[in-house]
C-alpha positions in Angstrom: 21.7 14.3 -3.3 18.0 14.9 -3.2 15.0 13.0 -2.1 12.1 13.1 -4.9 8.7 11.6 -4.1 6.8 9.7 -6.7 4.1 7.0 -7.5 5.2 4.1 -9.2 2.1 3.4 -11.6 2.2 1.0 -14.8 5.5 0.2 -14.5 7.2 4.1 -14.8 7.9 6.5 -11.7 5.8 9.3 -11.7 6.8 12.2 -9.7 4.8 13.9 -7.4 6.7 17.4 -7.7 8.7 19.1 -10.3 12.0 17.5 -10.7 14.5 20.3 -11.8 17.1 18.2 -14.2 18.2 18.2 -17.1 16.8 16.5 -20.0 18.2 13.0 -20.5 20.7 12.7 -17.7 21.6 9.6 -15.8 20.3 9.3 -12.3 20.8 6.6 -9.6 17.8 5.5 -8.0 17.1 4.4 -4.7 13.7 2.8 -3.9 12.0 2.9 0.1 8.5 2.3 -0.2 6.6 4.8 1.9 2.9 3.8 1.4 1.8 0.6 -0.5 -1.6 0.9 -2.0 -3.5 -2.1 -2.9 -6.1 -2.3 -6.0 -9.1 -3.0 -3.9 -8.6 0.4 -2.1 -8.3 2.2 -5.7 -11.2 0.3 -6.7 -13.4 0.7 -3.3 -13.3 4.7 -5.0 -14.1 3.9 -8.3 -17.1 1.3 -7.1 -17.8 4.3 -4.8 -18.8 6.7 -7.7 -20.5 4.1 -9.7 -22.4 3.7 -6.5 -23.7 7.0 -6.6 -27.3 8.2 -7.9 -27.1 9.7 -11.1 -30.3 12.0 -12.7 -30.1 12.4 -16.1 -33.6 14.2 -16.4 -35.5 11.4 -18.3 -38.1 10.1 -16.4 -38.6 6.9 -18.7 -34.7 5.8 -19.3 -36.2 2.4 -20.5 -38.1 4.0 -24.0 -33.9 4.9 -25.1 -32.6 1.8 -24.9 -32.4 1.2 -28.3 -31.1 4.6 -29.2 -27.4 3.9 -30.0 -27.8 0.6 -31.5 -27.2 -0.1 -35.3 
């Protein structure tokens, strides 16, 4: 018996380590939840990037707006 640590993410068990088994044996499964994340704290990091100041160089951002659009 070995203890495996992974992330449970979309539904599928990611593991945090390499898992040394063989391809597409069966494996019982026994769940203790060591650390529940909530989606706020994953999104308080993502809000925290968009937060950030970002210079792209171009002093008058406002002249490109139309650049991209058909």
């Amino acid at each position: 018996m070995k203890a495996i640590h992974a992330v449970f993410e979309n539904g599928v068990f990611r593991p945090t380590e390499a898992v040394e088994l063989p391809d597409h044996c069966e494996v019982e499964v026994v769940v203790t939840v060591i650390k529940s994340v909530k989606a706020a704290e994953t999104l308080d990091s993502v809000y925290a990037i968009l937060g950030q100041r970002f210079d792209s160089g171009d002093r008058d951002v406002a002249a490109k707006h139309n650049e991209h659009q058909p």
